[in-house]
C-alpha positions in Angstrom: -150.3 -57.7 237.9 -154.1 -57.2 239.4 -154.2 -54.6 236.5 -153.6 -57.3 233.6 -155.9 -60.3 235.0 -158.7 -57.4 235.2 -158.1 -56.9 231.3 -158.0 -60.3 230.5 -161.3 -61.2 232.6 -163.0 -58.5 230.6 -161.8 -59.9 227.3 -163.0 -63.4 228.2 -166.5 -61.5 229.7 -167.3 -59.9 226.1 -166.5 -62.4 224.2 -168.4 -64.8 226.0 -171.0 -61.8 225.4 -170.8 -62.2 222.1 -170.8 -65.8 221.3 -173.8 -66.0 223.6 -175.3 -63.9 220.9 -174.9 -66.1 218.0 -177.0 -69.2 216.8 -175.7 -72.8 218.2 -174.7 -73.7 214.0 -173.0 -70.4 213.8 -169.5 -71.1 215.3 -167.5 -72.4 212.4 -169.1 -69.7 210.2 -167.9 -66.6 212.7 -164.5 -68.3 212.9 -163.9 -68.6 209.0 -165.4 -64.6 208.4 -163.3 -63.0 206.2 -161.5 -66.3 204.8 -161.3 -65.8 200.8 -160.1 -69.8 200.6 -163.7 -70.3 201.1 -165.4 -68.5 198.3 -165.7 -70.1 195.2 -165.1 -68.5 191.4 -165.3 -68.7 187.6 -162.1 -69.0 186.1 -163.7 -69.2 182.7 -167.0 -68.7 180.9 -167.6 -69.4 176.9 -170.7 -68.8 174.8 -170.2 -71.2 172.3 -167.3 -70.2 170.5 -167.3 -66.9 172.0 -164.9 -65.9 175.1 -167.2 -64.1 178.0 -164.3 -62.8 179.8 -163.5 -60.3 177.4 -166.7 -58.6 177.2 -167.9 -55.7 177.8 -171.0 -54.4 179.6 -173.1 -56.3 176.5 -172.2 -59.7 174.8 -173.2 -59.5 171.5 -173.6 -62.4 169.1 -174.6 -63.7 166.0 -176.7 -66.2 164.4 -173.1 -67.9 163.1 -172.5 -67.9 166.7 -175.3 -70.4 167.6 -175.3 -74.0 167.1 -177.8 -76.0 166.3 -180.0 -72.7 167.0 -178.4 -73.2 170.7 -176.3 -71.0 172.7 -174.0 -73.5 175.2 -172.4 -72.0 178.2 -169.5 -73.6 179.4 -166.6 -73.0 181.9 -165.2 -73.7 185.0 -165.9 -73.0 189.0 -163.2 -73.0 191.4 -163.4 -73.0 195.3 -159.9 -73.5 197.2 -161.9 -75.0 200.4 -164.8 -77.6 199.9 -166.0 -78.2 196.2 -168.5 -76.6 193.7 -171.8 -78.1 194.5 -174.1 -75.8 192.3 -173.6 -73.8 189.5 -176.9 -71.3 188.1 -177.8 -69.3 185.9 -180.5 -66.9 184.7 -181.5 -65.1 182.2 -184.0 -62.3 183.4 -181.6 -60.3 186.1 -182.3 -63.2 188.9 -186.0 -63.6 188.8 -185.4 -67.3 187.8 -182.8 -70.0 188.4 -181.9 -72.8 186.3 -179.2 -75.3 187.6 -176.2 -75.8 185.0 -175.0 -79.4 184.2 -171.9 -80.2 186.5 -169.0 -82.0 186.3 -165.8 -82.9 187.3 -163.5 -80.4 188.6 -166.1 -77.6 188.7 -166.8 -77.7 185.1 -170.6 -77.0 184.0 -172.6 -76.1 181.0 -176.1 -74.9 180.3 -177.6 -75.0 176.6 -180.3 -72.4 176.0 -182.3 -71.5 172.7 -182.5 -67.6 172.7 -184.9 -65.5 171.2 -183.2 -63.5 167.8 -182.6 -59.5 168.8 -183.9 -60.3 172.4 -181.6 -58.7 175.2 -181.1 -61.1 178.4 -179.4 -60.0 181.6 -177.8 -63.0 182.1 -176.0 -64.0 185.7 -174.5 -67.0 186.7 -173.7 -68.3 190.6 -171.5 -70.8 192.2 -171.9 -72.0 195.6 -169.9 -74.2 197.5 -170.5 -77.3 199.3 -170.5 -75.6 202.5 -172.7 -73.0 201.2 -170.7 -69.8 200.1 -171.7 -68.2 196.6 -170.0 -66.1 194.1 -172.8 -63.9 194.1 -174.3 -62.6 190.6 -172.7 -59.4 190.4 -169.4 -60.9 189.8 -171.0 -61.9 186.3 -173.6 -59.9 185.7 -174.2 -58.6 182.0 -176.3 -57.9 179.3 -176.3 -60.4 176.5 -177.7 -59.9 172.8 -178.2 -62.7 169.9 -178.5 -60.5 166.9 -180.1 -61.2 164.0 -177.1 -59.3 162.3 -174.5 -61.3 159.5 -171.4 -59.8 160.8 -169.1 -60.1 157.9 -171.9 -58.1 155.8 -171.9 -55.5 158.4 -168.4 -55.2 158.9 -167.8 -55.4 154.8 -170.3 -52.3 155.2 -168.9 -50.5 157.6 -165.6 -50.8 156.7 -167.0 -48.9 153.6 -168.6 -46.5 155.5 -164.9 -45.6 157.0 -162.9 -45.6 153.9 -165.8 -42.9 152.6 -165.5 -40.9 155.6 -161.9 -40.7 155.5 -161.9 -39.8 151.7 -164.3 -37.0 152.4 -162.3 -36.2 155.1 -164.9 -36.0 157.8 -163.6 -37.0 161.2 -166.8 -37.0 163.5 -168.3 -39.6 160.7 -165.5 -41.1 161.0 -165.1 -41.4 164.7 -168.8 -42.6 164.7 -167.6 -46.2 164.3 -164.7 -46.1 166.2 -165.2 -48.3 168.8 -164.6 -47.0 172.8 -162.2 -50.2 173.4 -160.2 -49.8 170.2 -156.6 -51.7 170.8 -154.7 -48.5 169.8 -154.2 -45.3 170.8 -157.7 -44.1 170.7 -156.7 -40.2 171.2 -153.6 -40.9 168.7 -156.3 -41.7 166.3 -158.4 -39.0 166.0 -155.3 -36.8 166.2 -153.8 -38.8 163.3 -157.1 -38.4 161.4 -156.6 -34.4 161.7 -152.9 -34.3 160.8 -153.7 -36.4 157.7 -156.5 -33.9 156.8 -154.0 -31.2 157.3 -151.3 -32.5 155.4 -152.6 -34.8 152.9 -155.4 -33.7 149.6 -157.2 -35.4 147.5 -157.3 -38.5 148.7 -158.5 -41.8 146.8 -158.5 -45.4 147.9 -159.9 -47.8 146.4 -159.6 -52.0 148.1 -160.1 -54.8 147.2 -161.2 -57.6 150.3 -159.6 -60.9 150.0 -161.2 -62.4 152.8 -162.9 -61.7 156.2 -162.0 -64.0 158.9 -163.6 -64.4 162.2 -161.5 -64.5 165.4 -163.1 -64.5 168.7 -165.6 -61.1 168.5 -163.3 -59.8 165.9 -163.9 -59.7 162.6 -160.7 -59.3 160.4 -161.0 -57.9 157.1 -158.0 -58.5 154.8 -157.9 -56.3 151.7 -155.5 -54.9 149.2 -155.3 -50.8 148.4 -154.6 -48.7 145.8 -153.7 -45.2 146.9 -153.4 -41.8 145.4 -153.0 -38.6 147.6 -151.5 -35.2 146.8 -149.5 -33.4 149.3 -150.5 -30.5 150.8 -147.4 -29.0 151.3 -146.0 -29.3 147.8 -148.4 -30.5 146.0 -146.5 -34.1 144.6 -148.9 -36.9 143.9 -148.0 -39.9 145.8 -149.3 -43.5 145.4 -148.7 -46.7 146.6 -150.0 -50.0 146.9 -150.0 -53.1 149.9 -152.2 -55.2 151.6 -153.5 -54.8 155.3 -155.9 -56.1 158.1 -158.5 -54.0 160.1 -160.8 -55.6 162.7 -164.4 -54.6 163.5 -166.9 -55.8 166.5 -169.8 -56.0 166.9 -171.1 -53.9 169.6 -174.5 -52.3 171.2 -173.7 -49.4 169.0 -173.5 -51.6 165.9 -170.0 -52.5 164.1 -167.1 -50.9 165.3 -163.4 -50.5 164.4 -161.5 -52.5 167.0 -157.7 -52.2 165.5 -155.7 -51.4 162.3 -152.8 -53.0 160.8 -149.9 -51.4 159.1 -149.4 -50.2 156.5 -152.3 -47.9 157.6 -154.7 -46.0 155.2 -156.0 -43.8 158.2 -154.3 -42.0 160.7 -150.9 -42.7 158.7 -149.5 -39.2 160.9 -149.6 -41.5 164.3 -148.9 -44.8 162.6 -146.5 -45.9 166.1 -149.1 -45.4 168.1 -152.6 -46.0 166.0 -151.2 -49.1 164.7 -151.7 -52.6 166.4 -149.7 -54.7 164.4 -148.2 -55.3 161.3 -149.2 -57.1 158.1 -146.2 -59.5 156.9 -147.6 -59.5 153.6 -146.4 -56.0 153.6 -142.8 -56.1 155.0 -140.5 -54.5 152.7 -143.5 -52.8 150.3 -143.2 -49.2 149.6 -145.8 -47.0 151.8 -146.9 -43.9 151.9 -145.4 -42.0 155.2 -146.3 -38.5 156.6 -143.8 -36.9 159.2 -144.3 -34.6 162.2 -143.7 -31.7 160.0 -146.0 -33.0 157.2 -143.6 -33.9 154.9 -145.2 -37.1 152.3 -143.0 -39.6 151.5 -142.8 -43.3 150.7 -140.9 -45.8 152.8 -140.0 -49.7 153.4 -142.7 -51.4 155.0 -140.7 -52.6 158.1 -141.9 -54.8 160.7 -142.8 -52.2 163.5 -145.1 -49.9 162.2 -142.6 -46.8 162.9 -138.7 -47.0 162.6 -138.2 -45.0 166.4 -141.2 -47.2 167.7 -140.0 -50.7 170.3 -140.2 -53.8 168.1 -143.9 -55.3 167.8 -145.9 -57.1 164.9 -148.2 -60.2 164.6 -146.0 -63.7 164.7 -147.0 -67.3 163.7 -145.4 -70.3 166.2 -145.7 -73.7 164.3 -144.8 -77.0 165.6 -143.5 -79.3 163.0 -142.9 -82.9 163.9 -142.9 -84.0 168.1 -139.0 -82.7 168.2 -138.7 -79.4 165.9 -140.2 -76.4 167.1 -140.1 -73.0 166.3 -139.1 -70.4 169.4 -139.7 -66.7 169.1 -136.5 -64.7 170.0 -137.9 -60.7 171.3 -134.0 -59.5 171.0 -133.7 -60.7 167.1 -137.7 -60.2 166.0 -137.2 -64.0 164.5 -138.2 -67.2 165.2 -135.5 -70.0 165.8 -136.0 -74.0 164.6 -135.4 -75.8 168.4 -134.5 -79.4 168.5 -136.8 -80.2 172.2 -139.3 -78.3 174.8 -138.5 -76.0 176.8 -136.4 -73.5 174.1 -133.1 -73.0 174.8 -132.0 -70.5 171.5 -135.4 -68.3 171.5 -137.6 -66.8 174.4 -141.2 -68.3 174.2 -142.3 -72.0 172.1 -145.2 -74.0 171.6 -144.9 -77.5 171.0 -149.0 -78.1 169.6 -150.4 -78.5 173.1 -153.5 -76.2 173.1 -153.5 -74.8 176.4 -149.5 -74.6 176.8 -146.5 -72.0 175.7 -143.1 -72.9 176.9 -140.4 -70.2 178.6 -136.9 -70.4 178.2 -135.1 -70.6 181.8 -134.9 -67.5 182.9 -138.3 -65.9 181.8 -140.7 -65.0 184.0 -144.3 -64.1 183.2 -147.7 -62.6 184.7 -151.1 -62.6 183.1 -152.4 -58.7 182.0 -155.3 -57.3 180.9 -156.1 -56.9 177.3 -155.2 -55.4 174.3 -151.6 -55.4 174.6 -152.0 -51.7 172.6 -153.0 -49.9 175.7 -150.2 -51.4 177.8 -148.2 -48.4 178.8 -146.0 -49.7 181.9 -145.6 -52.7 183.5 -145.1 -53.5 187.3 -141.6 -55.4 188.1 -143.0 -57.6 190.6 -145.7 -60.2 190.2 -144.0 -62.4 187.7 -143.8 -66.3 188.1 -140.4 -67.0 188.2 -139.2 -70.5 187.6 -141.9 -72.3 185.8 -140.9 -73.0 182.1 -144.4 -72.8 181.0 -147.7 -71.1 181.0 -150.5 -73.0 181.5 -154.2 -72.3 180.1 -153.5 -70.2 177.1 -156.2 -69.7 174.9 -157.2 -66.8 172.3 -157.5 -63.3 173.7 -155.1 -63.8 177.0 -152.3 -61.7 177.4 -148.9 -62.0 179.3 -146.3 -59.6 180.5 -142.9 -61.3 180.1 -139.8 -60.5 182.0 -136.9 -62.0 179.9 -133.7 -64.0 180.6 -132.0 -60.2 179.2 -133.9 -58.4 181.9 -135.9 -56.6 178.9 -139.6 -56.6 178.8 -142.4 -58.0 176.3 -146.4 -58.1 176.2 -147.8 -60.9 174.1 -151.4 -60.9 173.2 -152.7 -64.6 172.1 -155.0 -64.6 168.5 -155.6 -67.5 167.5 -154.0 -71.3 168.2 -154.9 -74.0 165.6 -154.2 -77.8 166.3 -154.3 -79.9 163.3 -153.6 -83.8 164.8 -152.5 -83.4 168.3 -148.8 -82.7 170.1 -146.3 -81.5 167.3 -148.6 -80.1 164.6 -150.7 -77.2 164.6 -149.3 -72.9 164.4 -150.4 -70.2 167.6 -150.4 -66.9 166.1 -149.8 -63.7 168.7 -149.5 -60.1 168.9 -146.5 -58.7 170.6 -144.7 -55.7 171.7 -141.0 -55.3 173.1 -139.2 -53.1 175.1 -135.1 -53.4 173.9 -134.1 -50.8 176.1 -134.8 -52.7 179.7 -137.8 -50.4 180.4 -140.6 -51.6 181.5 -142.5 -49.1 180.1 -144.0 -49.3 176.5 
């Protein structure tokens, strides 16, 4: 007994020790060490039209980016204990502040007129009411308004591929292949060889329909002519589709991002190079290359290999405030439903921009993007219960766990409103597991 009072006297003895140490204001701040409820953060962060969050190391953008000349940043900063008092931001790694325009519920902006081909290090702060900041490192990054036109460079680039490829020269090629791109980038290059190997005399010629601008990406949509000769026994093969490839705009310069199917490069890998596939195409015949090298033509189908798990590009429209179409992952289709949530098809969107309904039953996580480099998925983590995901918006991605117990990725590309709830289409990239796996 005289053994534990002694301990507990010496506990109370140090810590008196150390509180005697402290500053008379310090108490609540030693007591709440450690406590993350009490640090604030940004949940989101936009250059005008531009999503920071799925940058890289550099944010490049152009001068169709701007408005009015001016770049606005806008998001939102969250802190679970106290509120957002100050939001900052500067454009010289920290050597000067400016205070952002704050509003309700965290929400701040900051308009800025940059300098053409000038690189900031930009960084952005939150700090709390009581005094804890975010600290700049958590957004710290380089940020470049080029004097570039991106659709020109990637029209030129895209030539600049389609020449390399014809020549058959794989380290020009790779040249402007960018580091992030969505598929497999080692499947690629290896595809590039195989098709080198198996395929001669290769001419393309395309013809661009349009060049669309989603997010960084620019999407060029073009139609192809082909003519190759195998190598193996010597047939000449053509054929003829449409297709999509997307380019970015990097520190580099332009880079390929992703390729649709039908692919014209790296048709040897096309399961694992490709990132989607072009409807447009479905059903066309295309030119196919085996693992043994054998040239052939094929249906178009809508995965980009017959062995590969179901995946493509799919359009969700809502059509009136009670008809909606639901995306079933089992049947690769979309179903009409009479009412929100679905109860025929998996996921739904009824024209609310920042909201995709579940069926009961399917649970869901938010992932990192591209959905292409998804390889295996964790079984715990997922929401379970709530019939909807809230704050969609182009370039998130989800990992769903369906009512079957089977697995899907869905990558968001673009979601177009046109009058409110009940009108509008969301467009996503997805990719399925039918055998229960959750690995991809």
């Amino acid at each position: 007994m005289n053994a534990i009072l002694a301990s507990v006297l010496r506990f109370v003895f140090v810590l008196g020790a150390l509180c005697s140490l402290l500053p008379l204001n310090a108490g609540a701040a030693w007591w709440e060490f450690g406590r993350s409820d009490g640090e604030p953060s940004i949940s989101s962060l936009r250059f005008n039209n531009v999503d920071a969050e799925q940058r890289d190391d550099l944010l490049v953008l152009t001068r169709d980016d701007l408005v009015g000349g001016l770049v606005n940043v806008r998001g939102k900063a969250e802190v679970r204990r106290g509120d957002i008092g100050l939001v900052e931001i500067s454009l010289d790694s920290g050597k000067n502040w400016a205070s952002a325009a704050l509003g309700e519920r965290g929400l701040f902006s900051y308009e800025f007129r940059p300098q053409l081909d000038r690189e900031y290090t930009f960084q952005i702060r939150a700090i709390s009411t009581t005094g804890t900041s975010t600290g700049p490192e958590e957004h710290d990054f380089k940020l470049l308004v080029t004097s570039a036109d991106g659709g020109r460079e990637a029209r030129a680039v895209f030539q600049k591929l389609l020449d390399a490829y014809q020549r058959e020269d794989r380290a020009s090629f790779m040249q402007y292949v960018s580091d992030q791109f969505e598929g497999n980038f080692g499947a690629l290059e290896d595809g590039l060889s195989k098709d080198f190997r198996f395929l001669d005399d290769i001419r393309i010629q395309t013809q661009i329909a349009r060049i669309n601008r989603q997010e960084r990406i620019y999407e060029i949509y073009f139609t192809y002519n082909r003519q190759v000769r195998s190598a193996k026994t010597g047939a000449l093969l053509k054929d003829s589709a449409a297709s999509v490839v997307g380019l970015r705009l990097e520190s580099g310069g332009m880079k390929l991002m992703r390729l649709s199917a039908p692919l014209i490069f790296g048709v040897s890998e096309a399961e694992d190079v490709a990132t989607s596939v072009t409807g447009q195409s479905v059903g066309q015949q295309v030119l196919t290359i085996d693992a043994s090298g054998n040239v052939a033509q094929a249906s178009q189908g809508q995965t980009a290999s017959a062995s590969g798990s179901g995946s493509g590009t799919k359009v969700l429209a809502a059509r009136g405030f009670n008809s909606f179409d639901s995306f079933d992952f089992d049947t690769d289709s979309t179903v009409a439903e009479t009412g929100i949530p679905p109860v025929d098809g998996d996921i739904a969107w009824s024209g609310e921009p920042g909201m995709l309904w579940l069926r009961n039953g399917v649970a869901f996580k938010a992932i990192t993007c591209p959905i292409s480099s998804v390889q295996t998925l964790p079984t715990n983590g997922f929401s379970v219960g709530a019939q909807q995901i809230v704050g969609i918006a182009a370039g998130r991605c989800y990992a769903l766990k369906l009512f079957s117990g089977k697995y899907a990725v869905i990558e968001m590309v673009s979601i177009v409103t046109s009058g409110g709830i009940g009108t509008g289409t969301l467009t996503f990239r997805y990719k399925y597991q039918p055998n229960g796996s959750p690995n991809f």
